[in-house]
C-alpha positions as CSV (number, residue, x, y, z in Angstrom):
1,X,211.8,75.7,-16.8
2,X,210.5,74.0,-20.4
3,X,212.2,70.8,-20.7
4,X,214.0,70.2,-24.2
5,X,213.6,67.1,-25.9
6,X,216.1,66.3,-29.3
7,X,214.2,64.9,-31.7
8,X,216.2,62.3,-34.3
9,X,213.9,61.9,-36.9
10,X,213.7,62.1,-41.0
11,X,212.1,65.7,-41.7
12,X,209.3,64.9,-43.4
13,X,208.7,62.1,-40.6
14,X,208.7,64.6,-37.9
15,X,205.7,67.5,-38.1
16,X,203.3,65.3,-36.1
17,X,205.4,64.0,-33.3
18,X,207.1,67.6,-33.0
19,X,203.5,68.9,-32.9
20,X,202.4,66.3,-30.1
21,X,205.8,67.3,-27.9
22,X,204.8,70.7,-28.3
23,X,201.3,70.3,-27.0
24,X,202.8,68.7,-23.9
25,X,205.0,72.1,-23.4
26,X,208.0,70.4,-24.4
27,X,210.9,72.8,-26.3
28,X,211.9,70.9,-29.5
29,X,215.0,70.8,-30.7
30,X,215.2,69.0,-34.5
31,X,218.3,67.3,-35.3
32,X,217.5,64.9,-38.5
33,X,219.5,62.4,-39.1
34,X,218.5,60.6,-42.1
35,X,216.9,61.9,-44.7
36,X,214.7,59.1,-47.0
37,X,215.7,58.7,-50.3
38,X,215.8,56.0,-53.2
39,X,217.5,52.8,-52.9
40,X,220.5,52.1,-54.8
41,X,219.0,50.9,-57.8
42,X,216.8,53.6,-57.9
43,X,213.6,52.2,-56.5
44,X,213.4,49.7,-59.8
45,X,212.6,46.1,-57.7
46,X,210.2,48.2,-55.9
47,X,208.3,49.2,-59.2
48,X,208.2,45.4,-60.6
49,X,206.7,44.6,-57.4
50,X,204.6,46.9,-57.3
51,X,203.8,45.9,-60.9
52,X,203.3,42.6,-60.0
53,X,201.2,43.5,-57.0
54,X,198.3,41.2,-57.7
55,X,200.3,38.1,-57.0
56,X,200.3,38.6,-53.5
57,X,198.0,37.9,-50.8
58,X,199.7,40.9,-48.3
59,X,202.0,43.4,-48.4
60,X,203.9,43.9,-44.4
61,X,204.4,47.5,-44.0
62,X,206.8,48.0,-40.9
63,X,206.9,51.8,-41.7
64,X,205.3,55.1,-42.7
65,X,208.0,55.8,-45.3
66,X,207.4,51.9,-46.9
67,X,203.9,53.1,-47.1
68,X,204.7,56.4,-48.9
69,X,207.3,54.7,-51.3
70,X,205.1,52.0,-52.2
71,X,202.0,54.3,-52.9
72,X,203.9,56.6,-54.7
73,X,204.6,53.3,-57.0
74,X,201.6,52.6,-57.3
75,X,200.6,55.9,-58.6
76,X,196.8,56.0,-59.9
77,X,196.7,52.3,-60.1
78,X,193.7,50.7,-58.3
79,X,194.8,48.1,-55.1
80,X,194.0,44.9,-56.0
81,X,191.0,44.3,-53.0
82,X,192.2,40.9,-52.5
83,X,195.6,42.6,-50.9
84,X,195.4,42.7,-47.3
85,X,197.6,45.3,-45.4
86,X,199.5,44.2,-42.0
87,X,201.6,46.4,-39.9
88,X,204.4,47.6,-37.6
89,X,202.9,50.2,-35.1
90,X,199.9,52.8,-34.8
91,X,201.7,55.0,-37.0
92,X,202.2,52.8,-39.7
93,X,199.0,51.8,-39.7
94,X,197.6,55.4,-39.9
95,X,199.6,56.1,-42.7
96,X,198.2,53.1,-44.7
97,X,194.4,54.4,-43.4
98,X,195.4,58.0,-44.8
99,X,195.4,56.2,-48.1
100,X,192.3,54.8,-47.9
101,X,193.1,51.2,-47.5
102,X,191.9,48.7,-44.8
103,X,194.7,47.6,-41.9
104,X,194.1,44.0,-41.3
105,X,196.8,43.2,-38.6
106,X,199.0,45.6,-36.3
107,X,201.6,43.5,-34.6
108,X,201.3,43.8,-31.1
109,X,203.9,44.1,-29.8
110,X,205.0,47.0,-32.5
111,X,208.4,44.5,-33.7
112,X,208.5,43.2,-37.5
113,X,209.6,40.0,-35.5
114,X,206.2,39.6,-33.8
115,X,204.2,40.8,-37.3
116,X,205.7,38.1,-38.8
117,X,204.2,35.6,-35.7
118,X,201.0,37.2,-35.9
119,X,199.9,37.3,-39.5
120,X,197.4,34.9,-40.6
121,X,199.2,33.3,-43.6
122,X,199.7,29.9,-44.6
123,X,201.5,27.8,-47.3
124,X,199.4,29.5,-50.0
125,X,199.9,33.3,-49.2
126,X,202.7,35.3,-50.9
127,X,203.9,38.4,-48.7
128,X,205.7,41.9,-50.2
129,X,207.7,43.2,-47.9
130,X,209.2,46.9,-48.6
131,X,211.7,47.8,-46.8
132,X,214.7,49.9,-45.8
133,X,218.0,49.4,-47.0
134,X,219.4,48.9,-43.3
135,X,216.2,47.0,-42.2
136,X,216.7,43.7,-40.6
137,X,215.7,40.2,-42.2
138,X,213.0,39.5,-39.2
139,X,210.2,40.2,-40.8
140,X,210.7,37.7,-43.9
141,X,212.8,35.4,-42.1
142,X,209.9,35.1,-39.6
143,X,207.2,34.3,-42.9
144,X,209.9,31.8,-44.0
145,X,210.2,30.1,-40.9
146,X,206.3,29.3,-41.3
147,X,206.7,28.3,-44.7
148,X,205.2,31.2,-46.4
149,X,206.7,32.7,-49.4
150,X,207.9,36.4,-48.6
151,X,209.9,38.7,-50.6
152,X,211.9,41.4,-49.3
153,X,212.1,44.7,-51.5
154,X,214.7,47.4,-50.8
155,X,211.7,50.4,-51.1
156,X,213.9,53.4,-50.0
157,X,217.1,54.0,-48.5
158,X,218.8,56.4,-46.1
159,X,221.5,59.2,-46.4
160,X,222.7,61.0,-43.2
161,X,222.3,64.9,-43.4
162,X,225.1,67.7,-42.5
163,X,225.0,69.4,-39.3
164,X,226.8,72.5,-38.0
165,X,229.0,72.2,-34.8
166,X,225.8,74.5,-33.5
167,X,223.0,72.6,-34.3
168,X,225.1,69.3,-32.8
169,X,225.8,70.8,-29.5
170,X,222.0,71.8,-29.3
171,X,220.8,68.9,-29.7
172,X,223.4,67.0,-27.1
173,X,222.4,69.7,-24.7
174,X,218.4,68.5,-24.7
175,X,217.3,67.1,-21.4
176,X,215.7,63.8,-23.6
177,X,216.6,62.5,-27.1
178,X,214.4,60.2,-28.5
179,X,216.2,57.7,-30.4
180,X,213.8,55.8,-33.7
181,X,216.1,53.3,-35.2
182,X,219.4,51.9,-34.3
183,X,221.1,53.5,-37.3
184,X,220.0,57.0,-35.8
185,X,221.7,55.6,-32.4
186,X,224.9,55.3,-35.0
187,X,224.8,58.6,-36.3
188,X,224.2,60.3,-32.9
189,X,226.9,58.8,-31.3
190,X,229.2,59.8,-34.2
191,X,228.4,63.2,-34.2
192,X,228.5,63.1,-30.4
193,X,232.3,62.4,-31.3
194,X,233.1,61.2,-27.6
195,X,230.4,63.8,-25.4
196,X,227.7,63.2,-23.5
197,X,224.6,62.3,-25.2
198,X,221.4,63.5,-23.3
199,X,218.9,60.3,-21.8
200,X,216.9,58.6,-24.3
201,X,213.7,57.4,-24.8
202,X,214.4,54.5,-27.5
203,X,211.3,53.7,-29.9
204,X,211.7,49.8,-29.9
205,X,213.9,46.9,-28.5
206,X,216.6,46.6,-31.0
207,X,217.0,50.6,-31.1
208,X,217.1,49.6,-27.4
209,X,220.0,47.1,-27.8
210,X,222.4,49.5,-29.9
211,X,221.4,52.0,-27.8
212,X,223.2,49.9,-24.8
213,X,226.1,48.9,-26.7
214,X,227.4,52.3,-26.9
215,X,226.7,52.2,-22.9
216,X,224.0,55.1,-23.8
217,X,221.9,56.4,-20.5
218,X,218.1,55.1,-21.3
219,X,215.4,56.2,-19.3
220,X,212.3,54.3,-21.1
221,X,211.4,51.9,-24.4
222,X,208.3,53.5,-25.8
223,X,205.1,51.0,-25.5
224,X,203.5,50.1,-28.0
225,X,207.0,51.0,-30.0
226,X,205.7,54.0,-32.1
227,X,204.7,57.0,-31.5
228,X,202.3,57.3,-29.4
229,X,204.3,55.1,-26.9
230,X,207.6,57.4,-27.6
231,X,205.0,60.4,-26.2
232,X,203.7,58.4,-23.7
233,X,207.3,57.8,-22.5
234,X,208.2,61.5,-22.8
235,X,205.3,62.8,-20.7
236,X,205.8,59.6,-18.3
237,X,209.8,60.7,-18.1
238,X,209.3,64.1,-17.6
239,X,206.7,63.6,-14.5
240,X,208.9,61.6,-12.7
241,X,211.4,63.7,-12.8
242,X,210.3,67.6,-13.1
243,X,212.1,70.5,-13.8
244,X,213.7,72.3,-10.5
């Protein structure tokens, strides 16, 4: 029997991971549950950063989407060369690759806490941080703690999409959901509205630690905390414990 695996992730995130579940013979069931879009004042901090992008010695990507948003700023305009890239996770660091731009630092582990250890700033670096609305303060409250100037930019935001009664129970009735941000834990449970939701495989610690407030089952923490360890936590999951 095909194991199903829910997949809780913006749509225009998902293609590759869905693709990669599929080539491991897993059924996917899609059940977005935000969907990226501009920040409440319309993305305008992000474009006088990105205006003022030659002031800064990095800029801390901690997501795909921050990559796309800030590009998309940047339009045709040339990246200043002195600007060196840092990152949250494989993906993230693939996606600022795609663009044809070095990656000088993945955090390792994949947290914005631990990017923020392991960047090699000092006094005289200034860091731009794009971020998500909901994003936590770890990243530039880590680069403050070492006395480096950081500012954080609200680069995109998220809205939760509308499901039908249909599409909900599919999703709950998945043998794995994989669970990429605590705010996704949030909206699951809500729409689970008091049922069962299916095992997950949570992408990082602090999706981890909301995961375990709503007393949700968790069979793995993917390692490194991207992709590539949520698939490497499916496949690991799924042998342990094969279909009858």
């Amino acid at each position: 029997m095909t194991r199903r695996v829910t997949v809780c992730r913006a749509t225009r995130q998902a293609a590759p991971l869905i693709a990669a579940l599929e080539s491991l013979g897993v059924s996917v069931v899609q059940l977005p549950l935000l969907e990226i879009v501009k920040p409440p004042d319309g993305g305008a901090a992000l474009v006088d950063a990105i205006d003022g992008l030659a002031d800064y010695t990095w800029v801390a990507f901690t997501s795909a989407n921050a990559v796309s948003t800030v590009m998309d700023a940047l339009a045709d305009r040339p990246w200043p060369a002195h600007v060196r890239c840092a990152v949250v996770g494989n993906a993230t660091g693939r996606a600022v690759s795609d663009r044809g731009l070095s990656v000088d630092v993945v955090a390792d582990p994949s947290t914005a806490a631990h990017l923020a250890r392991q960047m090699p700033v000092d006094e005289t670096d200034r860091v731009l941080a794009p971020l998500a609305t909901l994003a936590s303060d770890d990243l530039v409250d880590g680069l403050t703690d070492r006395g480096v100037s950081a500012l954080r930019v609200d680069a995109y935001a998220t809205t939760a999409p509308i499901h039908s009664a249909d599409a909900i129970d599919r999703a709950l009735a998945s043998d794995l959901v994989l669970l990429t941000a605590p705010s996704v834990v949030n909206r699951l449970v809500e729409l689970a509205d008091g049922r069962s939701v299916p095992a997950g495989i949570c992408i990082g610690p602090r999706t981890n630690e909301r995961a375990q407030e709503f007393a949700l089952a968790v069979e793995a923490v993917a390692d490194p905390h991207d992709d590539d360890g949520l698939l490497a936590a499916v496949a690991s999951v799924l042998s342990e414990s094969p279909p009858l």
